[in-house]
FIKOLZA-1660 file (N, C-alpha, C; in steps of 0.1 Angstrom, whole numbers, plus 5000, padded with zeros to 4 digits):
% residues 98
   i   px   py   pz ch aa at
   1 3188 8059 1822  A  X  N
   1 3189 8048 1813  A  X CA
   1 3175 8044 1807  A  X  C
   2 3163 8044 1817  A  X  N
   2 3151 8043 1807  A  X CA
   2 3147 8050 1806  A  X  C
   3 3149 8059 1805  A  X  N
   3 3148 8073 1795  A  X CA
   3 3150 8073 1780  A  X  C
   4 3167 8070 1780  A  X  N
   4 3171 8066 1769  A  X CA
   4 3166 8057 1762  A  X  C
   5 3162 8043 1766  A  X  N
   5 3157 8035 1762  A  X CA
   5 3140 8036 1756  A  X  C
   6 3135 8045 1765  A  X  N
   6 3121 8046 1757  A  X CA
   6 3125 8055 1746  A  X  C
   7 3127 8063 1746  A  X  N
   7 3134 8075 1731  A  X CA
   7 3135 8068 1721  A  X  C
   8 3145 8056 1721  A  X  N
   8 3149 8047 1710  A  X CA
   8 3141 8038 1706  A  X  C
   9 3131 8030 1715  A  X  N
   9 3123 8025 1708  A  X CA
   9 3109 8028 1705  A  X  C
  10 3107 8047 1709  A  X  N
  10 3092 8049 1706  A  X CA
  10 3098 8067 1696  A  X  C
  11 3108 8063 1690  A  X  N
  11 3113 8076 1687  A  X CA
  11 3108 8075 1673  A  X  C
  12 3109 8063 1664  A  X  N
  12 3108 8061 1648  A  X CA
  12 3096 8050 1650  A  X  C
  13 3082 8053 1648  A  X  N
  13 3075 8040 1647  A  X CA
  13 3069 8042 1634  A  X  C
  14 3071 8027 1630  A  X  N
  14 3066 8027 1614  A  X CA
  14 3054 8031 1612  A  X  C
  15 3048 8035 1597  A  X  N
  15 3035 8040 1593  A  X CA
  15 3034 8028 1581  A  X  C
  16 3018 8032 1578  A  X  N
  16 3016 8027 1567  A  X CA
  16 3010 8035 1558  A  X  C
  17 3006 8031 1546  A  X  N
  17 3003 8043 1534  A  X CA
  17 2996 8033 1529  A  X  C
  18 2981 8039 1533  A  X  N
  18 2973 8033 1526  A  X CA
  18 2963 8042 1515  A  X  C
  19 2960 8037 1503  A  X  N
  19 2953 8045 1492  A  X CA
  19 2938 8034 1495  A  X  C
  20 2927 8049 1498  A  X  N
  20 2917 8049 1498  A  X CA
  20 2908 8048 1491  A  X  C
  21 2910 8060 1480  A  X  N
  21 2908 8061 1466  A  X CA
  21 2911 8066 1454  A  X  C
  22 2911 8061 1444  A  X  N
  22 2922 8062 1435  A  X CA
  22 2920 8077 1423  A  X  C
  23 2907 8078 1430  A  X  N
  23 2901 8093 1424  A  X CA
  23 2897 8089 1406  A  X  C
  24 2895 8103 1398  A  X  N
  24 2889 8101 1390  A  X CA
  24 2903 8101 1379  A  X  C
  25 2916 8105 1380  A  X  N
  25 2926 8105 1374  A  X CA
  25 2935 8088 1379  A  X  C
  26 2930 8082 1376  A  X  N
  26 2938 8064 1377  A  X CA
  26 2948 8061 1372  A  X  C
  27 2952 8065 1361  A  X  N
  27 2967 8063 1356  A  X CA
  27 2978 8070 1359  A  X  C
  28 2976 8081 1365  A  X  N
  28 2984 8095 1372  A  X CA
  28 2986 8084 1385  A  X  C
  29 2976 8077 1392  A  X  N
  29 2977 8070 1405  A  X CA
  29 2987 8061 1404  A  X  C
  30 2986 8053 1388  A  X  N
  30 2990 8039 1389  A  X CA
  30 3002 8043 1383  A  X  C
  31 3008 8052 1383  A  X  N
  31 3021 8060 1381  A  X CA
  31 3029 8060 1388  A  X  C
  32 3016 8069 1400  A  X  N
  32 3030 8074 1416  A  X CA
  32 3028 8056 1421  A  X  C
  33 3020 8048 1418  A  X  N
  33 3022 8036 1425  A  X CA
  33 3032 8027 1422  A  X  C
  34 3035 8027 1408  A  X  N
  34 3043 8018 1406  A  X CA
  34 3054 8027 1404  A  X  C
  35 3059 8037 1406  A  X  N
  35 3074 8044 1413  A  X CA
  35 3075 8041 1428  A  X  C
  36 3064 8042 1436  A  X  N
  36 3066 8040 1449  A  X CA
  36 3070 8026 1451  A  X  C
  37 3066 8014 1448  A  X  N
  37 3065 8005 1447  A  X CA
  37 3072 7990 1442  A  X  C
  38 3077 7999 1427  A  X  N
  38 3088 7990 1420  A  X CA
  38 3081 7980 1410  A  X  C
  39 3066 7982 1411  A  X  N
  39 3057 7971 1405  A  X CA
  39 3054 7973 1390  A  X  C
  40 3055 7959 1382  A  X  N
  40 3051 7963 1370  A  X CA
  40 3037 7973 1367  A  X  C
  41 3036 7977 1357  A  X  N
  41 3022 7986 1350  A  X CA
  41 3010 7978 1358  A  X  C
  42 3008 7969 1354  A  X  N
  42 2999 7961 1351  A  X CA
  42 2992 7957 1367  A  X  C
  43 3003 7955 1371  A  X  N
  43 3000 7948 1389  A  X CA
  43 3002 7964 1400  A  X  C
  44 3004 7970 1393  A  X  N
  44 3000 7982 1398  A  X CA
  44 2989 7990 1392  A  X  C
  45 2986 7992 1387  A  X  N
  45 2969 7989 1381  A  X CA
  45 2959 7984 1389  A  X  C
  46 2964 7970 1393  A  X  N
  46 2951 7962 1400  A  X CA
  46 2954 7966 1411  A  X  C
  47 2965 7965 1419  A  X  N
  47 2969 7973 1430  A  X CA
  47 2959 7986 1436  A  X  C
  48 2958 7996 1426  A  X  N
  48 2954 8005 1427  A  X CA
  48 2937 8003 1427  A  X  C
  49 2935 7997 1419  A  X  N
  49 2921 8000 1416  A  X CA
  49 2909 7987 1428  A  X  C
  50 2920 7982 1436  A  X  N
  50 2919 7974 1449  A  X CA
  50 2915 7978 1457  A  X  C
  51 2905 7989 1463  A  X  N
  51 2909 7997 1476  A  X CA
  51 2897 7996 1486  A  X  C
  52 2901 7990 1501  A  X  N
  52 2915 8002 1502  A  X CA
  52 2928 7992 1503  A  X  C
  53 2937 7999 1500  A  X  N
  53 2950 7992 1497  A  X CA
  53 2962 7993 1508  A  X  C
  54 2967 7985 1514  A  X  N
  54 2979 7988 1521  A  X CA
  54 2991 7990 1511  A  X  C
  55 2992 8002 1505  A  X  N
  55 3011 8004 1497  A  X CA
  55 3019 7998 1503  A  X  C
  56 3024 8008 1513  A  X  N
  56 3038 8006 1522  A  X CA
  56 3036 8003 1536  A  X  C
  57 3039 7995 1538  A  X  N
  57 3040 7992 1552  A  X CA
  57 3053 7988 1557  A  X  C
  58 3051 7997 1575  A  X  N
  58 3062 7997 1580  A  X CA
  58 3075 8009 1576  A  X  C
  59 3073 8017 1578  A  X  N
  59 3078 8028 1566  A  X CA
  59 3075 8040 1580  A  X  C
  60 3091 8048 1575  A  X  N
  60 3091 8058 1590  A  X CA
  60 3083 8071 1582  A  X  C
  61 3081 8078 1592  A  X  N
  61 3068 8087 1592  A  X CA
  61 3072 8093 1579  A  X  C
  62 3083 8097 1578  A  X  N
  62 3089 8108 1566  A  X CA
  62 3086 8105 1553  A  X  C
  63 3086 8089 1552  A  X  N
  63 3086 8084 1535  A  X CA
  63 3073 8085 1533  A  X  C
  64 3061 8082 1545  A  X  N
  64 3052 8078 1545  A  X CA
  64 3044 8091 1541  A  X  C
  65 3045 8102 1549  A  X  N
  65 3040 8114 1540  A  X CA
  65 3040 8118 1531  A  X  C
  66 3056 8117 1523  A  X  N
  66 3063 8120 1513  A  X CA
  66 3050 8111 1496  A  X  C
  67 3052 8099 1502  A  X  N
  67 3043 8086 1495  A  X CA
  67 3027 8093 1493  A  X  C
  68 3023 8095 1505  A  X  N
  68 3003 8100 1507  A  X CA
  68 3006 8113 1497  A  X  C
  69 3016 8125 1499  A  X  N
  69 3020 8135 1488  A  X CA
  69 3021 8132 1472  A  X  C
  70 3027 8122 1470  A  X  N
  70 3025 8121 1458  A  X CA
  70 3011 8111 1455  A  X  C
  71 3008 8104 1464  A  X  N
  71 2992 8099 1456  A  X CA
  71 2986 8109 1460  A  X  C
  72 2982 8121 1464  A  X  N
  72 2971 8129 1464  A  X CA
  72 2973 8140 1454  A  X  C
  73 2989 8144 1449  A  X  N
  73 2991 8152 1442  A  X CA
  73 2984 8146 1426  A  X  C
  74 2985 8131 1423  A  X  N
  74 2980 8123 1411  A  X CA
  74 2966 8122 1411  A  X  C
  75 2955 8126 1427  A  X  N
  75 2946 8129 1422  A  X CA
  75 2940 8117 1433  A  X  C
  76 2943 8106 1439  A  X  N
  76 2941 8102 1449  A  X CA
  76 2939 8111 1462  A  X  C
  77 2929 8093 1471  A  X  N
  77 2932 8100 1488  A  X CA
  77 2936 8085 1492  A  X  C
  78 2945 8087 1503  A  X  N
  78 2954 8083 1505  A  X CA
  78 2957 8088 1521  A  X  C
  79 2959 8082 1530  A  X  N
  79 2961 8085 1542  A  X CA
  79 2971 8074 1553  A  X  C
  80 2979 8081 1561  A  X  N
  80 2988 8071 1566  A  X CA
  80 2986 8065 1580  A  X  C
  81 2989 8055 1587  A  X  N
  81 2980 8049 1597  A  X CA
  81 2992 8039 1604  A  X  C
  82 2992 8041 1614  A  X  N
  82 3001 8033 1626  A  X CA
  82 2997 8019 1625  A  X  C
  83 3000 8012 1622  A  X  N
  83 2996 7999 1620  A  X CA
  83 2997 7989 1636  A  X  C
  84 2985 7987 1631  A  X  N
  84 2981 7978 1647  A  X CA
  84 2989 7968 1653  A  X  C
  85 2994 7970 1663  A  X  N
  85 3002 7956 1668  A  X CA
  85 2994 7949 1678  A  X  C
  86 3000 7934 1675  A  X  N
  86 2994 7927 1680  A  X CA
  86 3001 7923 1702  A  X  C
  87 2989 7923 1709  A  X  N
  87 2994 7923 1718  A  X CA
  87 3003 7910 1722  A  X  C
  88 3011 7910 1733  A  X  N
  88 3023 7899 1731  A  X CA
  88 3013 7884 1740  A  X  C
  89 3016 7877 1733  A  X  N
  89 3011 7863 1741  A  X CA
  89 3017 7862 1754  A  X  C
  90 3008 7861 1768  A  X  N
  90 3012 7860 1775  A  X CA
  90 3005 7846 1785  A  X  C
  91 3017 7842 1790  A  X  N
  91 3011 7826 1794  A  X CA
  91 3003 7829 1806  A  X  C
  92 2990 7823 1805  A  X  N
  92 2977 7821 1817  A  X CA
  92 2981 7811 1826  A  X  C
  93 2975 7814 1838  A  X  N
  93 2974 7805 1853  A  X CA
  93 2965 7794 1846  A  X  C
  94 2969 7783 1851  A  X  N
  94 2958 7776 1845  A  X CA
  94 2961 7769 1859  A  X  C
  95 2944 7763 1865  A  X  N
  95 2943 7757 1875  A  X CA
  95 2937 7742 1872  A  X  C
  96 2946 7731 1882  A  X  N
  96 2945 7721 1879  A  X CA
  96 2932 7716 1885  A  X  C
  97 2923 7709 1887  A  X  N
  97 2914 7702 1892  A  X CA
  97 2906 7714 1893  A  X  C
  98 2891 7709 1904  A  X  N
  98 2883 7715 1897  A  X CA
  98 2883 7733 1904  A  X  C
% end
């Protein structure tokens, strides 16, 4: 049974896709960005020309490659990155007096 249970929650861990640099071809960039993205011209533009930039985040490994493939194919670099979690708050001993 934890077996099973580790499988399912370390089986899909999200990525992120982040653009590094948008290279010397920028409108080819601000292309695959605003396809990936859904963003008008314009705010994908600034987007791009922002870096380094978080695109996608949270995104299973497959899109996330698929995404760095097409910004590198436009002429970008672009690389995808496990995004840091934060450790869980855990309540401290606290001692009364002195």
């Amino acid at each position: 049974m934890a077996d099973e249970y580790f499988l399912l929650v370390c089986e899909d861990v999200p990525h992120d896709v982040v653009l590094t640099d948008p290279g010397v071809r920028v409108m080819d960039v601000v292309q695959v960005v605003r396809r990936l993205m859904g963003l008008s011209l314009w705010r994908s533009k600034v987007l791009a020309t922002q870096v380094p930039a978080v695109l996608l985040a949270g995104v299973p490994e497959e899109d996330a490659a698929a995404a760095v493939s097409a910004l590198r194919d436009a002429g970008a670099r672009a690389e995808t990155a496990q995004p840091h979690q934060k450790a869980p708050d855990l309540p401290r001993n606290r001692r009364s007096g002195a």
